[in-house]
C-alpha positions as CSV (number, residue, x, y, z in Angstrom):
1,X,-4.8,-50.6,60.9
2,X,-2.3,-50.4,58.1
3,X,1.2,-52.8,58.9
4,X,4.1,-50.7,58.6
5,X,5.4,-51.5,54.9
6,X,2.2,-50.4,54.1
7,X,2.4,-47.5,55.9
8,X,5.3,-46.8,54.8
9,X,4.4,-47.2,51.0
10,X,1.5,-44.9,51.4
11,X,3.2,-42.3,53.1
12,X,5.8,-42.2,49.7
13,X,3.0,-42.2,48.0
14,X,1.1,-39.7,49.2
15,X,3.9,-37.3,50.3
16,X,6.7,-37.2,47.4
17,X,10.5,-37.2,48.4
18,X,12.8,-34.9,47.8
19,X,14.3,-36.6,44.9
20,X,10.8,-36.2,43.5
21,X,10.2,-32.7,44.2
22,X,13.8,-31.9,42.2
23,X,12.7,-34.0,39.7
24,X,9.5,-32.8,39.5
25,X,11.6,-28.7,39.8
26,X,13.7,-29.9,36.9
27,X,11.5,-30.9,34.1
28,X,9.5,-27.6,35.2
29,X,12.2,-25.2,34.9
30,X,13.1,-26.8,31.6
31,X,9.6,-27.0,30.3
32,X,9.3,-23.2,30.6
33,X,13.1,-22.5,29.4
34,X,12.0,-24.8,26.2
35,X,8.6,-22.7,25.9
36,X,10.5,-19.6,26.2
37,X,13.4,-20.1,23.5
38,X,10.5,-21.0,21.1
39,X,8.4,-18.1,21.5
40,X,11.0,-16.3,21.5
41,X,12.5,-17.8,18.4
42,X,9.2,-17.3,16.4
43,X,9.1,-13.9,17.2
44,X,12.5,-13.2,15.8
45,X,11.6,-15.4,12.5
46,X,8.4,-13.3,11.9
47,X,10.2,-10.0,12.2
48,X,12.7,-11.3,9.5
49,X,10.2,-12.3,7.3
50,X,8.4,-9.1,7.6
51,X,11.3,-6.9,7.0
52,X,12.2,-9.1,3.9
53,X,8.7,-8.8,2.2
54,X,8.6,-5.3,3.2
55,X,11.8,-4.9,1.2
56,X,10.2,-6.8,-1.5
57,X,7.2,-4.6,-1.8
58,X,9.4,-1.1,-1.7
59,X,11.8,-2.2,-4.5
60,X,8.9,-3.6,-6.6
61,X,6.9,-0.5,-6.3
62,X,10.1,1.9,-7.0
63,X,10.0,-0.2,-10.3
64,X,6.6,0.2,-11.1
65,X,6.8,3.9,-10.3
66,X,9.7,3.9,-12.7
67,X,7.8,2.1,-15.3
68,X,4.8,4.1,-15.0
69,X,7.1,7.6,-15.0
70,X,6.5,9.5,-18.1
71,X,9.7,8.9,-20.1
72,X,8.7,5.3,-21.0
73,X,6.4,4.4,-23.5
74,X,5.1,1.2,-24.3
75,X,4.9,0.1,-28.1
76,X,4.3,-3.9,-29.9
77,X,7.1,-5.8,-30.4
78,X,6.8,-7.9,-33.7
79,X,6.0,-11.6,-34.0
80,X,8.7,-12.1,-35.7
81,X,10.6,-12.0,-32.7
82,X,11.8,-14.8,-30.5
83,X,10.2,-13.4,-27.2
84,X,7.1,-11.5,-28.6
85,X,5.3,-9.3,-26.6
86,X,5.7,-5.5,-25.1
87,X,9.1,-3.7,-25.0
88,X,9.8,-0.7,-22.3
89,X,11.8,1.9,-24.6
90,X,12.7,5.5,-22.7
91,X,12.1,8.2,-24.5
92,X,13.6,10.8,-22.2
93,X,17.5,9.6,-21.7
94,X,18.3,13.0,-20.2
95,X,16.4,12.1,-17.3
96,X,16.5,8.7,-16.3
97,X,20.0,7.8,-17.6
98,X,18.7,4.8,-19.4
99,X,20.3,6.2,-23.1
100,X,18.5,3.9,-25.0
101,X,17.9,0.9,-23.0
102,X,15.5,-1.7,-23.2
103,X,13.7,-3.9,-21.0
């Protein structure tokens, strides 16, 4: 048979207090709050992201669909030049509004 501090320190043991139990309600609760706001905060990053690279992608191809619209031509720029290379030159600045512009 157990003597009655021991008794007593098993029962604790076995059978948490209250203090315990709000303790143990606590850190819970605020586990799940803290796994909440984070998935909740990556969702809201991720759609940001994809709206910015969706942005991205549509201006880039309105430029190359520009480009690649029949007013500009492509010719050789010289060597001579400081920056050799290709030069965008339209050809059509009754369309596009680019009156001889250059890229």
């Amino acid at each position: 048979m157990l003597t009655p501090v021991l008794a007593t320190t098993a029962a604790r043991l076995t059978h948490p207090g209250v203090r315990a139990r709000v303790l143990l309600a606590v850190l819970a609760t605020g586990t799940l709050a803290l796994a909440g706001s984070v998935l909740v905060l990556e969702q809201v990053l991720v759609s940001n992201v994809d709206r910015r690279v969706d942005e991205a992608l549509t201006q880039e191809v309105a430029e190359l669909q520009q480009l690649a619209s029949p007013g500009w031509t492509r010719r050789r720029v010289s060597r001579s030049r400081a920056t050799p290379g290709v030069s965008l030159t339209c050809s059509c600045p009754a369309t596009c509004g680019a009156a001889g512009r250059r890229s």
